[in-house]
mmCIF file of the N, C-alpha and C atoms, coordinates in Angstrom:
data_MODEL
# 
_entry.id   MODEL 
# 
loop_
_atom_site.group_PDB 
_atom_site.id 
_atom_site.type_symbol 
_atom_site.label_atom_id 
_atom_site.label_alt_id 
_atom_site.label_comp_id 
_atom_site.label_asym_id 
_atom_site.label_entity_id 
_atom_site.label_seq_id 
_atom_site.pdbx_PDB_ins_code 
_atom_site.Cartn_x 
_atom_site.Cartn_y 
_atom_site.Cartn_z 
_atom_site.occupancy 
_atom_site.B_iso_or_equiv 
_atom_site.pdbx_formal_charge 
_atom_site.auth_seq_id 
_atom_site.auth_comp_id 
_atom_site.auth_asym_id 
_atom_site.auth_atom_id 
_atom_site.pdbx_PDB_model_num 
ATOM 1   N N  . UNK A 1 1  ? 24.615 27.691 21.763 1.00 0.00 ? 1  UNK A N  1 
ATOM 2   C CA . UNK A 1 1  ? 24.455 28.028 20.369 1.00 0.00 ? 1  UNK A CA 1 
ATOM 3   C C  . UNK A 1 1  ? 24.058 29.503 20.228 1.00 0.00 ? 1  UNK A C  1 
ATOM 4   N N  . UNK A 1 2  ? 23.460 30.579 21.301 1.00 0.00 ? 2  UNK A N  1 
ATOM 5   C CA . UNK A 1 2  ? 23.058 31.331 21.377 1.00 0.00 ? 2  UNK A CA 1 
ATOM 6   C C  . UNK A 1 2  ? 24.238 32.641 21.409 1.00 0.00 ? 2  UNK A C  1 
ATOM 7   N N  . UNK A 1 3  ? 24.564 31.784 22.181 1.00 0.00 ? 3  UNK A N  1 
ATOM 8   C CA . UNK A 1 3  ? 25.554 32.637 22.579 1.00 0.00 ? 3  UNK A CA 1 
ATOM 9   C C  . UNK A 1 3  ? 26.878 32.613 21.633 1.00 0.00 ? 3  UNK A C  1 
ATOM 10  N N  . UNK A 1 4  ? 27.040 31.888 21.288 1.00 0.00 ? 4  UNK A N  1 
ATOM 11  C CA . UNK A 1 4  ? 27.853 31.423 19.457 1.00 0.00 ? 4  UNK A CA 1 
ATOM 12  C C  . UNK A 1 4  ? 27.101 32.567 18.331 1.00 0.00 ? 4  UNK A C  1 
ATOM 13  N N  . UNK A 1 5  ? 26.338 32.874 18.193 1.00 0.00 ? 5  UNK A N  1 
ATOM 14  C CA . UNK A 1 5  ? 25.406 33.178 17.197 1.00 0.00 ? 5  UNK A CA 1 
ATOM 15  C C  . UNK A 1 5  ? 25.602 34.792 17.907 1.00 0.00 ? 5  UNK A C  1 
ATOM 16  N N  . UNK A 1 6  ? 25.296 35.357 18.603 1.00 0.00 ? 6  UNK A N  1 
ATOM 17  C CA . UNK A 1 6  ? 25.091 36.416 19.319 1.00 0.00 ? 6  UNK A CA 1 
ATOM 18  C C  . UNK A 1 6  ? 26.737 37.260 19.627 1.00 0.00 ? 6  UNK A C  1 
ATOM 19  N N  . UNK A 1 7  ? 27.619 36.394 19.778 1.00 0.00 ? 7  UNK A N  1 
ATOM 20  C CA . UNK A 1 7  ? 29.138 36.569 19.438 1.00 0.00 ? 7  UNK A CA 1 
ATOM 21  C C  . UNK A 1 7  ? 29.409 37.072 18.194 1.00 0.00 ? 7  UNK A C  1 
ATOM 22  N N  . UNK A 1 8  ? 29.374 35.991 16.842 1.00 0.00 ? 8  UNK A N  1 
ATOM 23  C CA . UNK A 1 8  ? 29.608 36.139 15.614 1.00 0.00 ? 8  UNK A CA 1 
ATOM 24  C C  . UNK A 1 8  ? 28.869 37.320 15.343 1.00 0.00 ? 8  UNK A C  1 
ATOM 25  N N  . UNK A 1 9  ? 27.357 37.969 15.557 1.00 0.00 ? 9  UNK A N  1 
ATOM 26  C CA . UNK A 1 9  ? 27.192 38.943 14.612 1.00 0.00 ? 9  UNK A CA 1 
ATOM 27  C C  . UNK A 1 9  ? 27.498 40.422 15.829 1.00 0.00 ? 9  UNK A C  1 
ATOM 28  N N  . UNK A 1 10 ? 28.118 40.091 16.960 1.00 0.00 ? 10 UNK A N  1 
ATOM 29  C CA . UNK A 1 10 ? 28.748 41.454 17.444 1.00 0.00 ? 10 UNK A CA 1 
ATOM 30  C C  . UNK A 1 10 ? 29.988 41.419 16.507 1.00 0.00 ? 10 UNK A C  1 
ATOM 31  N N  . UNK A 1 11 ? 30.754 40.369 16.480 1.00 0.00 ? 11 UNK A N  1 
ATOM 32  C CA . UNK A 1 11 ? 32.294 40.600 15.763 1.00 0.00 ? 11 UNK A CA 1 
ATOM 33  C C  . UNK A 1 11 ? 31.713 41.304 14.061 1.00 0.00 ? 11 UNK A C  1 
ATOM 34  N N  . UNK A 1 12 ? 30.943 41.085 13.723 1.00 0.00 ? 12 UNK A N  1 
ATOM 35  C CA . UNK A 1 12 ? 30.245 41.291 11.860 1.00 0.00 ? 12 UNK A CA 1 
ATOM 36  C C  . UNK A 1 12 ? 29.721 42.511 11.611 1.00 0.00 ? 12 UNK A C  1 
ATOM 37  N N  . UNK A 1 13 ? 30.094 43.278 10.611 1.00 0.00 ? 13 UNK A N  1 
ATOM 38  C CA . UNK A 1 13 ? 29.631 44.426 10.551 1.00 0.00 ? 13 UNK A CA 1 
ATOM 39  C C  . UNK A 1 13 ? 28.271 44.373 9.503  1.00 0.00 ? 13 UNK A C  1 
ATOM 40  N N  . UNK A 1 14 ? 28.618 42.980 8.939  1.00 0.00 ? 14 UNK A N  1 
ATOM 41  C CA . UNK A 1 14 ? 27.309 42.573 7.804  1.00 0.00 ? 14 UNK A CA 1 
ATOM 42  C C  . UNK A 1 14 ? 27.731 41.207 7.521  1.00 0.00 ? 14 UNK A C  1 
ATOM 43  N N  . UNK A 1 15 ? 26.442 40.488 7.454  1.00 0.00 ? 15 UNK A N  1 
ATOM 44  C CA . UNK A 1 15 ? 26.495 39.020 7.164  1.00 0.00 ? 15 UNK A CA 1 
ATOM 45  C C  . UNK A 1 15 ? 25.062 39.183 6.514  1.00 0.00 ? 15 UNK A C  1 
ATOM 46  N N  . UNK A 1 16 ? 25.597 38.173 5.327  1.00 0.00 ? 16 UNK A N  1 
ATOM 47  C CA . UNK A 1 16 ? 24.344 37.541 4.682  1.00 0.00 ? 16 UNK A CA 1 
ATOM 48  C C  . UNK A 1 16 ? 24.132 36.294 3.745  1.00 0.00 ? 16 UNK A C  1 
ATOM 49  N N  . UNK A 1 17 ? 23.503 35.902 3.002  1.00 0.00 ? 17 UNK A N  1 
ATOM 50  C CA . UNK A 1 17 ? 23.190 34.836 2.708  1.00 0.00 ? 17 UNK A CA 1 
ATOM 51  C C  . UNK A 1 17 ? 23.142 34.741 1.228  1.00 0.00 ? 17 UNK A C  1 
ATOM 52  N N  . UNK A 1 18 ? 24.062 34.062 0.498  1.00 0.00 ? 18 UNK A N  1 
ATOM 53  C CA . UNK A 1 18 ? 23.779 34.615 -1.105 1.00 0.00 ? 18 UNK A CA 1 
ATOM 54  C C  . UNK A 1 18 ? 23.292 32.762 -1.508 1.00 0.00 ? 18 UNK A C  1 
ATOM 55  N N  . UNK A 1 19 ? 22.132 32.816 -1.830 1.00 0.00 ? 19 UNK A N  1 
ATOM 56  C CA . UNK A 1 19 ? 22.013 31.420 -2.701 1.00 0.00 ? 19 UNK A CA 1 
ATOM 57  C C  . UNK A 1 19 ? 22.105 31.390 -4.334 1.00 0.00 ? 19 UNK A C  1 
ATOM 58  N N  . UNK A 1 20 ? 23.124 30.037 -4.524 1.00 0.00 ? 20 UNK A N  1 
ATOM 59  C CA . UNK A 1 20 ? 23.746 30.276 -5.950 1.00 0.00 ? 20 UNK A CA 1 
ATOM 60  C C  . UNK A 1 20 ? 22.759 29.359 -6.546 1.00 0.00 ? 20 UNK A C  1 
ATOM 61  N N  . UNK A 1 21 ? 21.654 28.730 -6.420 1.00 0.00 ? 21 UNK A N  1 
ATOM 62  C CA . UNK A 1 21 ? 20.835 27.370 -7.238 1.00 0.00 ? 21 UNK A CA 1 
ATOM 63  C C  . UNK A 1 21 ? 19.527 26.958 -6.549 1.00 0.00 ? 21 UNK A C  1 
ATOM 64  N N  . UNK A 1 22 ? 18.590 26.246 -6.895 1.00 0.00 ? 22 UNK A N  1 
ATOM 65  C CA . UNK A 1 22 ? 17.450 25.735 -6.175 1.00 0.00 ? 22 UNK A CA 1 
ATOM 66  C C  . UNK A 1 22 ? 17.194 24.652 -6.732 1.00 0.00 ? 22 UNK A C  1 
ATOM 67  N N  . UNK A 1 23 ? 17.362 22.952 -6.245 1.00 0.00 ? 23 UNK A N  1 
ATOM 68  C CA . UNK A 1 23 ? 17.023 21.985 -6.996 1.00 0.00 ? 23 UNK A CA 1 
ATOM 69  C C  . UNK A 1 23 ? 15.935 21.242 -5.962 1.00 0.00 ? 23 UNK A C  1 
ATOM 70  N N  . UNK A 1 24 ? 14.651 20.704 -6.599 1.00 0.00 ? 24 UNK A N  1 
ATOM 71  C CA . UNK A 1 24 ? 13.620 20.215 -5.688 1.00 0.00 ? 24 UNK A CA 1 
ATOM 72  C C  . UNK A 1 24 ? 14.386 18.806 -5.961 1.00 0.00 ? 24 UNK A C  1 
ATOM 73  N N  . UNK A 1 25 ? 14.150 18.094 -4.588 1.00 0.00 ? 25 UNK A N  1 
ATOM 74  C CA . UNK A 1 25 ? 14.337 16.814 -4.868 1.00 0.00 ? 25 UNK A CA 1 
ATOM 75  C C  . UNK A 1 25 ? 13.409 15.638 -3.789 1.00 0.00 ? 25 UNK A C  1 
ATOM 76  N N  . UNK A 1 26 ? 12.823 14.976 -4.542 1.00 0.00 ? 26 UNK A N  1 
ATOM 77  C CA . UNK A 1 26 ? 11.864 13.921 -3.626 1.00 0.00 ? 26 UNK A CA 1 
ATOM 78  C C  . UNK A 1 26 ? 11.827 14.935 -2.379 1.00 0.00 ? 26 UNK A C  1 
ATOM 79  N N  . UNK A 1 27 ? 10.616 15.953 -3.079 1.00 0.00 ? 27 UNK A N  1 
ATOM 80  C CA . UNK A 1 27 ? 10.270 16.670 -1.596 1.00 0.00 ? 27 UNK A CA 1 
ATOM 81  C C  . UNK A 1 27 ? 11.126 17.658 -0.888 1.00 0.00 ? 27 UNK A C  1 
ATOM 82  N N  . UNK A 1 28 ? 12.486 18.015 -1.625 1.00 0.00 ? 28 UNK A N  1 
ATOM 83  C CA . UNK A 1 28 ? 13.265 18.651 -0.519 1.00 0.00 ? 28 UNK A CA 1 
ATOM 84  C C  . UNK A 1 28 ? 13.704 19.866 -1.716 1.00 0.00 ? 28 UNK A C  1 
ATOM 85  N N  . UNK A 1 29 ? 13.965 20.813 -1.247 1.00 0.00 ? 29 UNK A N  1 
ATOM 86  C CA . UNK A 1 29 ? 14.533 22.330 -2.155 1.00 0.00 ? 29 UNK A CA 1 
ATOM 87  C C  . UNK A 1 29 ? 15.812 22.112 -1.207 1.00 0.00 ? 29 UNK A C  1 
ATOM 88  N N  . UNK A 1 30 ? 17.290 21.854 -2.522 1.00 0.00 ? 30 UNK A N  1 
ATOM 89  C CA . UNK A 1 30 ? 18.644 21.540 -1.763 1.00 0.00 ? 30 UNK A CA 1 
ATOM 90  C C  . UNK A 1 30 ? 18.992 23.619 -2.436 1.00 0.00 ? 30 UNK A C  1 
ATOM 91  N N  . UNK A 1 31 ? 19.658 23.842 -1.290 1.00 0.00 ? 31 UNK A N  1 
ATOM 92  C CA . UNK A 1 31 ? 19.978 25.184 -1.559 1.00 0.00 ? 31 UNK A CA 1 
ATOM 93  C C  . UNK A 1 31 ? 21.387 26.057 -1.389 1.00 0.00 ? 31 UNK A C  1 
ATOM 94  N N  . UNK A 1 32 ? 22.167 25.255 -2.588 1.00 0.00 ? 32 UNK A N  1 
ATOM 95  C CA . UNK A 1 32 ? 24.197 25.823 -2.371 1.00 0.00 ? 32 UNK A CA 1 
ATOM 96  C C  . UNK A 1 32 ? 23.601 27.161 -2.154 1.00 0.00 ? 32 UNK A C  1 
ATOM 97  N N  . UNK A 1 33 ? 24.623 27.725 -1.157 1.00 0.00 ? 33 UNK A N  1 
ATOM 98  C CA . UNK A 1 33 ? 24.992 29.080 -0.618 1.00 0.00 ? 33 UNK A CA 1 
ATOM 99  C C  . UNK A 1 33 ? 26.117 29.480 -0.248 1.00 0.00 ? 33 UNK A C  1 
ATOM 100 N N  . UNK A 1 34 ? 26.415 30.536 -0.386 1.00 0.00 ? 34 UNK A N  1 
ATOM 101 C CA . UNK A 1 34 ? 27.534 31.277 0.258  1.00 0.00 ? 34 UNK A CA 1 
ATOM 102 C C  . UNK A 1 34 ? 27.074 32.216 1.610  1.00 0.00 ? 34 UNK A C  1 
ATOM 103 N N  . UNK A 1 35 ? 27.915 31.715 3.487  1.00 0.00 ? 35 UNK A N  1 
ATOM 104 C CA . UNK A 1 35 ? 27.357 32.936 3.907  1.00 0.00 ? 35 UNK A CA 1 
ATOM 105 C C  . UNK A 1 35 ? 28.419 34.150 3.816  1.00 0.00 ? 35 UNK A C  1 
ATOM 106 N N  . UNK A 1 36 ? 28.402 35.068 3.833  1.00 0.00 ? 36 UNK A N  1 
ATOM 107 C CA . UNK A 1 36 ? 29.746 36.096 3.723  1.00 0.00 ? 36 UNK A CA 1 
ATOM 108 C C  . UNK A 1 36 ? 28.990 37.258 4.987  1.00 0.00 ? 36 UNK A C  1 
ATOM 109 N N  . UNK A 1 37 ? 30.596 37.365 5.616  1.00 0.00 ? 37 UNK A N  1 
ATOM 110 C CA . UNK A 1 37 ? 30.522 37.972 6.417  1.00 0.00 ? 37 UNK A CA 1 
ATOM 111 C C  . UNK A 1 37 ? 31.523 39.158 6.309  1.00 0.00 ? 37 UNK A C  1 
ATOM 112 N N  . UNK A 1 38 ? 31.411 40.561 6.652  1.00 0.00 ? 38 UNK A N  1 
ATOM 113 C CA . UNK A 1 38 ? 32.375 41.833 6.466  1.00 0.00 ? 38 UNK A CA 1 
ATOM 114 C C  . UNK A 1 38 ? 32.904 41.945 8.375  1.00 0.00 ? 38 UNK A C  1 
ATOM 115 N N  . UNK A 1 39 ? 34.043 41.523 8.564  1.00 0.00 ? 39 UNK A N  1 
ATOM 116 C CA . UNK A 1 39 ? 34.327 41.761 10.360 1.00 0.00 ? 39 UNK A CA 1 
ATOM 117 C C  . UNK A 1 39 ? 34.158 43.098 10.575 1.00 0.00 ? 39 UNK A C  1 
ATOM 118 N N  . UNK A 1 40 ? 33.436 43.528 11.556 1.00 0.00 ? 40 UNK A N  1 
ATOM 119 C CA . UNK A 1 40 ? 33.417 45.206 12.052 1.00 0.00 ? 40 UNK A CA 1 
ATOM 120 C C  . UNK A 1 40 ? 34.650 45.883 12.382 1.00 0.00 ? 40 UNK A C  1 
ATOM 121 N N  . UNK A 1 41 ? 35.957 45.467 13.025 1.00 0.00 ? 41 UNK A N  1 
ATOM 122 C CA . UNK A 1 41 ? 36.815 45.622 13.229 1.00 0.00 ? 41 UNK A CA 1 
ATOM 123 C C  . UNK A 1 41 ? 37.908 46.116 12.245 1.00 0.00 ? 41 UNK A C  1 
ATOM 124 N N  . UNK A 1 42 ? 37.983 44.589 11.585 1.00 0.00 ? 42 UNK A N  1 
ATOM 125 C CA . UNK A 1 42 ? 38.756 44.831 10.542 1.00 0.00 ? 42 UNK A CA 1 
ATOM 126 C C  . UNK A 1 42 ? 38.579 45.142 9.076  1.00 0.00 ? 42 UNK A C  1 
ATOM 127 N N  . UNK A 1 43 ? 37.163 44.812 8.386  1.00 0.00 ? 43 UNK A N  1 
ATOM 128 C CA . UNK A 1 43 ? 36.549 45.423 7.209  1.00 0.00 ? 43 UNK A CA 1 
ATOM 129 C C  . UNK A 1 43 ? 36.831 44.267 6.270  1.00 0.00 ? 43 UNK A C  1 
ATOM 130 N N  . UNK A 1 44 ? 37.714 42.957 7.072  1.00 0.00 ? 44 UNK A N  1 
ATOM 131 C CA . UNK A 1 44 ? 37.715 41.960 6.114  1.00 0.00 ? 44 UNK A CA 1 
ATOM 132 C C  . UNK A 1 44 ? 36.465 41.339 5.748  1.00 0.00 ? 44 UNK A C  1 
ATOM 133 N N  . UNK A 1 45 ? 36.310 41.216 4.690  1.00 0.00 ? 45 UNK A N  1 
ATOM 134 C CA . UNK A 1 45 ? 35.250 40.014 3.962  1.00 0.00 ? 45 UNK A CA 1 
ATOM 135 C C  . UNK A 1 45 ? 35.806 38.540 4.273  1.00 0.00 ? 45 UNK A C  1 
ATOM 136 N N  . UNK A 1 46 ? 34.940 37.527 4.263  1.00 0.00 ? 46 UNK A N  1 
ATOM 137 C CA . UNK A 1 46 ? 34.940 36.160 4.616  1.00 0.00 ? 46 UNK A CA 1 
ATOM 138 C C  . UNK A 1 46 ? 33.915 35.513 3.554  1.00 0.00 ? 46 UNK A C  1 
ATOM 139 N N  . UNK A 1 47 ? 34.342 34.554 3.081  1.00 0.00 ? 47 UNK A N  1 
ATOM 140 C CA . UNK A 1 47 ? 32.875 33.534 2.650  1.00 0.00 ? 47 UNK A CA 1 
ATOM 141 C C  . UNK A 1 47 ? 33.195 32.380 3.006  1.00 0.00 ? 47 UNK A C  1 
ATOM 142 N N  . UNK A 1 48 ? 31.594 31.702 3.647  1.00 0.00 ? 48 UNK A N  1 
ATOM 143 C CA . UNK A 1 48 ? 32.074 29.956 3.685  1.00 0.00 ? 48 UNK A CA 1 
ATOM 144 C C  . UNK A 1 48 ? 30.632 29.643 2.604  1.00 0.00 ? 48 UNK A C  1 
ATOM 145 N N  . UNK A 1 49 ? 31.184 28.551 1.899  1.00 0.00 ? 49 UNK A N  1 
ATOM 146 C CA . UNK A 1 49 ? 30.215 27.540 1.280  1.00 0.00 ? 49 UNK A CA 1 
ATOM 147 C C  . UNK A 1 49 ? 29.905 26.901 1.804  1.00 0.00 ? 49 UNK A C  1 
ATOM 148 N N  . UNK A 1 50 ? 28.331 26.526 1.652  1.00 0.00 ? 50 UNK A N  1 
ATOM 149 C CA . UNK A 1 50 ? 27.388 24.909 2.533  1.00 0.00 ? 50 UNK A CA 1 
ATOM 150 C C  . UNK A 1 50 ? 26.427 24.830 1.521  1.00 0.00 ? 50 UNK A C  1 
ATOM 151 N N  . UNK A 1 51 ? 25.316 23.752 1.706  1.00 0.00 ? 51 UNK A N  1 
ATOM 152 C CA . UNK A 1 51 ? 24.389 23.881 1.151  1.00 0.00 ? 51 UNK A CA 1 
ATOM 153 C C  . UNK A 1 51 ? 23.482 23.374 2.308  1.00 0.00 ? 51 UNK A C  1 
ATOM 154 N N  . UNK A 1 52 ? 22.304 23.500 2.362  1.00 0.00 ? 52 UNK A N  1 
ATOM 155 C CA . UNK A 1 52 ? 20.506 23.871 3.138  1.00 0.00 ? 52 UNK A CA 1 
ATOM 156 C C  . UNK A 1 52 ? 19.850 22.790 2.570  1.00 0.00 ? 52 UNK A C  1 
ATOM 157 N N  . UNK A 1 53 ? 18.841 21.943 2.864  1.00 0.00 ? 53 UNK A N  1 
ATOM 158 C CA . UNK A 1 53 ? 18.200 20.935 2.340  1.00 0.00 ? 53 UNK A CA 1 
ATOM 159 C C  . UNK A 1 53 ? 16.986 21.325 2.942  1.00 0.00 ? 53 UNK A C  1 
ATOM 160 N N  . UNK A 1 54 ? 16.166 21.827 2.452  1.00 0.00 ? 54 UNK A N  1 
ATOM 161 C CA . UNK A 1 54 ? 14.848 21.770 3.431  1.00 0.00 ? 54 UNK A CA 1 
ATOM 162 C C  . UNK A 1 54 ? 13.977 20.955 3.243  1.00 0.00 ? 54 UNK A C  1 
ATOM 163 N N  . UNK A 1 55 ? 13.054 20.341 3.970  1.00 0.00 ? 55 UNK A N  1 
ATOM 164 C CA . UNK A 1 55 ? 12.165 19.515 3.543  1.00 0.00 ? 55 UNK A CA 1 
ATOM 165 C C  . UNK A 1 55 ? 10.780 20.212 3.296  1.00 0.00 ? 55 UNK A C  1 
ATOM 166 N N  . UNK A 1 56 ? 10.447 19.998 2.208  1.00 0.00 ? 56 UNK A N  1 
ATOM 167 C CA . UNK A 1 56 ? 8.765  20.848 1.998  1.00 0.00 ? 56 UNK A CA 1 
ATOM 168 C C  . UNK A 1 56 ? 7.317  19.805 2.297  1.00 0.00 ? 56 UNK A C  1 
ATOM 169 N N  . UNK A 1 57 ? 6.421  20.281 3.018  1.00 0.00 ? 57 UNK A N  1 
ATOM 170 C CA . UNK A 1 57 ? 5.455  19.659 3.008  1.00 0.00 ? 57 UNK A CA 1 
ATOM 171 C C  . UNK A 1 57 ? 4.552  20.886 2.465  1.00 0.00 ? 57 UNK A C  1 
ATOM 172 N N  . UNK A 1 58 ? 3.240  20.402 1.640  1.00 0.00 ? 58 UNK A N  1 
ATOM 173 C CA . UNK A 1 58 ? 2.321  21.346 1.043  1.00 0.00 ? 58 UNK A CA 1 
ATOM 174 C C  . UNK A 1 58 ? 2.842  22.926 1.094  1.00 0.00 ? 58 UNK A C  1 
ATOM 175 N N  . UNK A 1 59 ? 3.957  23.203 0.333  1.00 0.00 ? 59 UNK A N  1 
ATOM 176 C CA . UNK A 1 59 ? 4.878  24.380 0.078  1.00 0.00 ? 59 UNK A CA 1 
ATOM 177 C C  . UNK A 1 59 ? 5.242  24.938 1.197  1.00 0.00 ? 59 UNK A C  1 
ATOM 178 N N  . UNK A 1 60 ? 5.649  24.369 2.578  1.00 0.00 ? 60 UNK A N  1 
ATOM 179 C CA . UNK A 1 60 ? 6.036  24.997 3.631  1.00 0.00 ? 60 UNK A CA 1 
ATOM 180 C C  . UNK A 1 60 ? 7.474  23.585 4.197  1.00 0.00 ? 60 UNK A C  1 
ATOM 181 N N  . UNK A 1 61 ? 8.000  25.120 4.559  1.00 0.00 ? 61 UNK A N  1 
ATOM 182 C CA . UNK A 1 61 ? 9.372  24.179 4.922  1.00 0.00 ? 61 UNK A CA 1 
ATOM 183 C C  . UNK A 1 61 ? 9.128  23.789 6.253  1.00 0.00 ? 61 UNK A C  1 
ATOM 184 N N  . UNK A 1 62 ? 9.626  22.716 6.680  1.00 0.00 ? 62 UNK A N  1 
ATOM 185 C CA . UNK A 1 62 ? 9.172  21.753 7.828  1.00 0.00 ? 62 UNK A CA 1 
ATOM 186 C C  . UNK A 1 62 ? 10.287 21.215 8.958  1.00 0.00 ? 62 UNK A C  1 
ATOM 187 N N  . UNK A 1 63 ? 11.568 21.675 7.690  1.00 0.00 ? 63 UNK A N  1 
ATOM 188 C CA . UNK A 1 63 ? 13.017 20.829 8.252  1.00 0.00 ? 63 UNK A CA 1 
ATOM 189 C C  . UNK A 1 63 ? 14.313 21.454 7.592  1.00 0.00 ? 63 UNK A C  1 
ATOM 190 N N  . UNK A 1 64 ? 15.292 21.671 8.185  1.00 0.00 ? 64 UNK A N  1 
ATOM 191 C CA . UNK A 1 64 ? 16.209 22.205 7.540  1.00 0.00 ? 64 UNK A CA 1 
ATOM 192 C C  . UNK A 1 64 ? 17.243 21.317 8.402  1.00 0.00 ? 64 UNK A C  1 
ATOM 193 N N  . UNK A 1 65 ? 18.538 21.051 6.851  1.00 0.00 ? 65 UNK A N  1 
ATOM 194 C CA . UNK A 1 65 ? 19.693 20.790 7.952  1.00 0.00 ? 65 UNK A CA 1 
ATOM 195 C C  . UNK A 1 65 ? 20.724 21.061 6.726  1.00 0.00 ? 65 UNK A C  1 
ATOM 196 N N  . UNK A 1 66 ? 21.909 21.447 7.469  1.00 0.00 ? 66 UNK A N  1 
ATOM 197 C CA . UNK A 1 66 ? 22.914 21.617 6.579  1.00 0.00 ? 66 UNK A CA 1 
ATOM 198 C C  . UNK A 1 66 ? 24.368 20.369 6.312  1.00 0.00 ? 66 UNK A C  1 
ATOM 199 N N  . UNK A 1 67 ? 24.642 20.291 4.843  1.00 0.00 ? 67 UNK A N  1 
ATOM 200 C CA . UNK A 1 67 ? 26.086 20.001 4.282  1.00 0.00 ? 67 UNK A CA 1 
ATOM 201 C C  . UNK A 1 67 ? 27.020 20.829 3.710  1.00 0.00 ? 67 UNK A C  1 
ATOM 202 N N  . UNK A 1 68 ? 28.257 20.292 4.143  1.00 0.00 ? 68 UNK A N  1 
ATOM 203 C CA . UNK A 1 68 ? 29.671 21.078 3.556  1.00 0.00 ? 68 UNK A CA 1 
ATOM 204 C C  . UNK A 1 68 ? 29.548 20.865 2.024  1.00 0.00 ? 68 UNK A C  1 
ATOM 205 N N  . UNK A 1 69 ? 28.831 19.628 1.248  1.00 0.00 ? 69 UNK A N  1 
ATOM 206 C CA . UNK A 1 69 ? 28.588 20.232 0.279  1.00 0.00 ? 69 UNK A CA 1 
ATOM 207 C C  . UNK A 1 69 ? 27.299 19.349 -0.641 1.00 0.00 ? 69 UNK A C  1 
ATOM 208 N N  . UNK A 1 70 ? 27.268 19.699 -2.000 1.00 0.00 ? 70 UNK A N  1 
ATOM 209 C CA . UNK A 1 70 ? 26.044 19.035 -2.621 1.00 0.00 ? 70 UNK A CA 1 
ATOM 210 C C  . UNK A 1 70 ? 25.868 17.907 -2.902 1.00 0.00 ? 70 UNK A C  1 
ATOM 211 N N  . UNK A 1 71 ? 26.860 17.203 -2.818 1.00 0.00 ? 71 UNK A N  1 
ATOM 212 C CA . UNK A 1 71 ? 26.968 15.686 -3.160 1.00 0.00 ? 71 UNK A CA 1 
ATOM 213 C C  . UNK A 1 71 ? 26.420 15.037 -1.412 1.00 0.00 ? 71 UNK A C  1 
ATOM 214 N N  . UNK A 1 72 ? 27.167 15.583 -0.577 1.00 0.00 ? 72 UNK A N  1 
ATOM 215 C CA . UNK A 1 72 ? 26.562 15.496 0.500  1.00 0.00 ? 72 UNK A CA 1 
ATOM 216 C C  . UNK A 1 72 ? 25.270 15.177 1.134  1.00 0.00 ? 72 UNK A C  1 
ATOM 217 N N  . UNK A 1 73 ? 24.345 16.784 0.532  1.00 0.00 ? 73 UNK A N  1 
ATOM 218 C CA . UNK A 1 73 ? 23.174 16.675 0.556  1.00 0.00 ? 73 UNK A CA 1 
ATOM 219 C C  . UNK A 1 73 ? 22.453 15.711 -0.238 1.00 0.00 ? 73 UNK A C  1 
ATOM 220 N N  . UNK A 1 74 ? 22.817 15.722 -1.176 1.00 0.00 ? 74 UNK A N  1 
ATOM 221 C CA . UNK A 1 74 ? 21.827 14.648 -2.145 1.00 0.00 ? 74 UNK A CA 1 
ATOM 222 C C  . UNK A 1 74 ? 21.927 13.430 -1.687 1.00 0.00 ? 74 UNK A C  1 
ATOM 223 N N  . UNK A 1 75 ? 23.365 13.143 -0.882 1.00 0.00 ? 75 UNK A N  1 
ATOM 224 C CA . UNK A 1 75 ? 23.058 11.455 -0.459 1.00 0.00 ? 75 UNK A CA 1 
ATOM 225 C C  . UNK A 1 75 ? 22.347 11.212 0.437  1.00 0.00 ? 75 UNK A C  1 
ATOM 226 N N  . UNK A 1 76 ? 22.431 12.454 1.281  1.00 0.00 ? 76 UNK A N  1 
ATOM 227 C CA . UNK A 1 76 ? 21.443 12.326 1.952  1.00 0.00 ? 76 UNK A CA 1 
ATOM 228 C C  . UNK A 1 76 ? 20.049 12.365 2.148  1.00 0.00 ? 76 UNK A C  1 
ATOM 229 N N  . UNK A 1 77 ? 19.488 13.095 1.471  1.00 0.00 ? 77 UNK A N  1 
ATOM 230 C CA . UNK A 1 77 ? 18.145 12.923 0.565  1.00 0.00 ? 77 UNK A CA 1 
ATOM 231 C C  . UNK A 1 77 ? 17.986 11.614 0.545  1.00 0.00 ? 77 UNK A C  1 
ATOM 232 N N  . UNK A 1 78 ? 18.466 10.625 -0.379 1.00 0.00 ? 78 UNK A N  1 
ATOM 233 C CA . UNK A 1 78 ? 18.570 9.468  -0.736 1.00 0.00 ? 78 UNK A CA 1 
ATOM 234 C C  . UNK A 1 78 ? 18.449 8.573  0.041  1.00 0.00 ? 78 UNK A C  1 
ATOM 235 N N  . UNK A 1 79 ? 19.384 8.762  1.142  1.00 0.00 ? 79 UNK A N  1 
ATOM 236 C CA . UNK A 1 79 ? 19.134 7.742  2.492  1.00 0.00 ? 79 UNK A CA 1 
ATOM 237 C C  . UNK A 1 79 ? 18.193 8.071  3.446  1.00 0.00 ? 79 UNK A C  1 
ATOM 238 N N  . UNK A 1 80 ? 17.578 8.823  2.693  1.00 0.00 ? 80 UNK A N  1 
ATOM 239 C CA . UNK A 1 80 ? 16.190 9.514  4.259  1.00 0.00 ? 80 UNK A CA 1 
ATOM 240 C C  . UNK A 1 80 ? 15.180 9.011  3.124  1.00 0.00 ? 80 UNK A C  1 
ATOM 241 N N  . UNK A 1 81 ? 15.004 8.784  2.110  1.00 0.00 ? 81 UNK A N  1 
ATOM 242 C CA . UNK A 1 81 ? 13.599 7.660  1.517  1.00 0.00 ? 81 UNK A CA 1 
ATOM 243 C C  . UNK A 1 81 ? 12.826 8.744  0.799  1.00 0.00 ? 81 UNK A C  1 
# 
C-alpha cells in the first residue's frame, strides 16, 4: 500500500482533497469528496468521487473507511448499529 501511495504522488504534480458536504449520522461525519489529481508529466487533471465515513467518539475521529458512494455509506452506517 506504501508503495502504491508513494508511486501515485511521484506520477502527481498536485493532489488534493475537495469535500462537497458534512452529514453527522448516529455518531459518524459521512464526507462526499472529490480527490483530484494534476499528472506531473502530462498536466492532465483527474477527479475520482468517494465518500469517508468517520466514526466520532467525544469529537475525535476513531475510524475511517471509504464508499464509491453515499447511499453506500449510509447503509452502512445502518448495518454497523
Amino acid at each position: 500500500m506504501r508503495r502504491w501511495f508513494d508511486e501515485f504522488y511521484e506520477a502527481m504534480d498536485e493532489v488534493r482533497l475537495e469535500p462537497h458536504e458534512f452529514h453527522e449520522v448516529r455518531g459518524w461525519l459521512v464526507v462526499p469528496f472529490s480527490i483530484v489529481a494534476r499528472g506531473r508529466a502530462t498536466g492532465l487533471e483527474v477527479e475520482q468521487r468517494a465518500d469517508q465515513a468517520w466514526r466520532l467518539r467525544d469529537g475525535r475521529a476513531i475510524h475511517l473507511e471509504l464508499f464509491a458512494d453515499l447511499e453506500e455509506a449510509l447503509a452502512a452506517i445502518e448495518e454497523a448499529g
